[in-house]
C-alpha positions in Angstrom: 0.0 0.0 0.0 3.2 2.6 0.7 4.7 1.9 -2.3 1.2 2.4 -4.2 0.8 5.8 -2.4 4.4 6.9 -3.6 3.8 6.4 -6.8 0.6 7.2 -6.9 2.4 10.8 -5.6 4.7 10.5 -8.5 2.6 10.1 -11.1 0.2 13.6 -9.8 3.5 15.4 -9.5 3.9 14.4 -13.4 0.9 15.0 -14.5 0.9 18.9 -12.5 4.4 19.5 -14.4 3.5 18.8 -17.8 0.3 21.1 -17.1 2.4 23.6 -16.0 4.9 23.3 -19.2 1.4 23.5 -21.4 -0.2 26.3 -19.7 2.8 28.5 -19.7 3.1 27.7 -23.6 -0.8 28.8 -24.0 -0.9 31.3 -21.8 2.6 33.3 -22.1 3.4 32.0 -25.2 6.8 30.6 -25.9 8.5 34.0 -26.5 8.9 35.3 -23.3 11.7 34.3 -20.8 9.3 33.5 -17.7 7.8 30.4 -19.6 11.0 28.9 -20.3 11.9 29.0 -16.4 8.4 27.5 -16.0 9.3 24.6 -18.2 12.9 24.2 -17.3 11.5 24.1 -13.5 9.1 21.8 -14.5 11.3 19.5 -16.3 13.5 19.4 -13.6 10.7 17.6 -11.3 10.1 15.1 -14.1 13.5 14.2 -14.1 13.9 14.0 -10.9 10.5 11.5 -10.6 12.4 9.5 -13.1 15.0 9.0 -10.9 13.3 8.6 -7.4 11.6 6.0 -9.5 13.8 4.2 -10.1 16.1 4.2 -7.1 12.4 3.4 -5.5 12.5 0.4 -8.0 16.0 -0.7 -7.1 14.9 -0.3 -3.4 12.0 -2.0 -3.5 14.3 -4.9 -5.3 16.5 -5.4 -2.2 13.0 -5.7 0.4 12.1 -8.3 -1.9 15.2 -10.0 -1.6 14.8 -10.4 2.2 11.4 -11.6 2.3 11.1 -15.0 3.3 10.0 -17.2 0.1 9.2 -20.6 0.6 8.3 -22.9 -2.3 7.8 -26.5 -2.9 9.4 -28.8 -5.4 9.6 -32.3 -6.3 13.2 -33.7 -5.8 13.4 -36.9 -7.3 17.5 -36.9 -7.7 18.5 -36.7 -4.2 17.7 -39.9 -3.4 18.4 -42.8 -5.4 14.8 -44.1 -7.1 12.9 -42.3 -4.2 10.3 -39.2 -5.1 10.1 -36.5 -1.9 8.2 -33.4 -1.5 11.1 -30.8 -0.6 10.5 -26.8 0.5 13.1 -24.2 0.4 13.1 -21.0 1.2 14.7 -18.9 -1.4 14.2 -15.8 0.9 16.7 -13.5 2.6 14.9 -14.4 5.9 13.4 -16.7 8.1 9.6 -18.2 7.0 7.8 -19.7 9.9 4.5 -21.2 10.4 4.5 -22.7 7.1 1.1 -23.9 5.5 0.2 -25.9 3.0 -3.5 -25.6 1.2 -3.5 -28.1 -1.7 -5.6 -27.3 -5.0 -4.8 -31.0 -5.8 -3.0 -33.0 -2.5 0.1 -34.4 -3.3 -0.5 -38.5 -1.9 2.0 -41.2 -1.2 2.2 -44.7 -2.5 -0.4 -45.3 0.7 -3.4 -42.9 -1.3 -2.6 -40.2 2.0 -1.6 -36.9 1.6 1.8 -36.2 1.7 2.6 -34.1 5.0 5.7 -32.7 6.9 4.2 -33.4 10.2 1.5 -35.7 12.0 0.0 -33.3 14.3 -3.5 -31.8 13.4 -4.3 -28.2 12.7 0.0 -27.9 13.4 1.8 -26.1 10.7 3.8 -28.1 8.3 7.3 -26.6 8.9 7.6 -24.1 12.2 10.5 -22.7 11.0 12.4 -22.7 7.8 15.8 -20.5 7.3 16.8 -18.3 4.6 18.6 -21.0 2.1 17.7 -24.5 4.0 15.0 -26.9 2.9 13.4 -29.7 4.2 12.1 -32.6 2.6 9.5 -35.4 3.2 8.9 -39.0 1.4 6.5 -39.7 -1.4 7.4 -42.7 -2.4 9.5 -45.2 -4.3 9.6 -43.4 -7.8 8.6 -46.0 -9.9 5.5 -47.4 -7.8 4.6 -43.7 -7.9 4.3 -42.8 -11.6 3.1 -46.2 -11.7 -0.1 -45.3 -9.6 -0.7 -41.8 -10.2 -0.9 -40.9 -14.4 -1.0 -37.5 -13.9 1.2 -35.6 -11.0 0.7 -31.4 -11.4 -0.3 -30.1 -8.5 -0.7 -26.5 -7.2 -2.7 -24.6 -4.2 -0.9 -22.1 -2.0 1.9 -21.6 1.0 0.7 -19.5 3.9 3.9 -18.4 6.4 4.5 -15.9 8.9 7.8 -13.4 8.7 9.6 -12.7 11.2 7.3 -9.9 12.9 4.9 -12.4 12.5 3.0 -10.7 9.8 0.9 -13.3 7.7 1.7 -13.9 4.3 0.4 -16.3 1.1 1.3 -17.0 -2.3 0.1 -19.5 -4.6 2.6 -22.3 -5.8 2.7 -24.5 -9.0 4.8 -28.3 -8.8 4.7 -30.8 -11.3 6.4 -34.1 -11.4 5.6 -34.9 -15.0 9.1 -33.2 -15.8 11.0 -36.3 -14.6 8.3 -39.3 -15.9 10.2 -40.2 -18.9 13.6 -38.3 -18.5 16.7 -39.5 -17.5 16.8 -38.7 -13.7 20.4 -39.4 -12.8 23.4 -37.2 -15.1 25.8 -40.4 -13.6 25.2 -43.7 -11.4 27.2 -42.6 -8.9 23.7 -42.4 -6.7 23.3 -46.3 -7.7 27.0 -47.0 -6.7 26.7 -46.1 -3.4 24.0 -47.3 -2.6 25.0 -51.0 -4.0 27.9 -50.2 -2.1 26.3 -50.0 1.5 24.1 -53.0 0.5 28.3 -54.9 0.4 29.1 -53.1 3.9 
């Protein structure tokens, strides 16, 4: 709403200044020397709107930046032939209280809704920092495309910031990226593991 109000400021300053520049060139005419101070003064506000703008705009840039931003993803590639749901916040701060409202619930091999955490009307994650991510099992990949033909899914994450201001944003995940692609760029996933099976 502030940064609605300051342009909103801005834009009437404008607007006032090009009046001004028209007037004077109606009303003086364009001959005499008090018009042209008119207009050079009012140029000189529209170019310095232009530039609060856009330092506003870099400004505004940065805030965003250090907003907490959680967002789901399926990882499929961190473990070898296992599908998880994984959040990470991308945002500059911590996101807690983390809700998830499906359009379409992500379910496991079981046909139940894929959750962080067993405890009713708790949130999913109570706190997630700036960078870290968390992740929870869906399911043996296979089994999973097996059973489910098609795997989009959206709805929307509702958090808290750190002053505890509320906030939501809707979220789009698909899992139809990985159904017929190569998941692995290497077996060195499958190695290991066949390794630990020798140990």
């Amino acid at each position: 709403m502030f940064r609605f109000i300051i342009r909103a400021i801005w834009v009437i300053a404008g607007i006032f200044s090009i009046i001004a520049i028209i007037m004077a060139l109606l009303i003086l005419g364009p001959n005499k020397s008090e018009v042209w101070a008119v207009v050079a003064a009012a140029l000189a506000v529209i170019t310095s709107i232009i530039s609060s703008w856009a330092a506003q705009r870099v400004l505004e840039i940065q805030q965003d930046a250090q907003k907490p931003y959680p967002y789901p993803s399926i990882d499929v590639k961190s473990r070898y032939s296992l599908m998880q749901l994984r959040i990470t916040n991308f945002g500059g701060t911590a996101a807690r209280d983390i809700f998830i409202k499906w359009h379409k619930p992500l379910l496991n091999s079981q046909g139940e809704i894929v959750r962080f955490t067993k405890q009713e009307n708790a949130p999913e994650i109570p706190i997630l920092l700036p960078n870290e991510s968390v992740a929870v099992l869906v399911g043996g990949s296979n089994a999973i495309y097996a059973q489910y033909l098609d795997m989009n899914y959206s709805g929307e994450i509702e958090f808290s910031n750190v002053s505890g201001h509320k906030i939501k944003h809707k979220f789009f995940l698909s899992a139809e990226t990985y159904r017929n692609t190569l998941t692995y760029e290497s077996e060195e996933l499958r190695t290991h593991r066949e390794l630990q099976k020798i140990r």
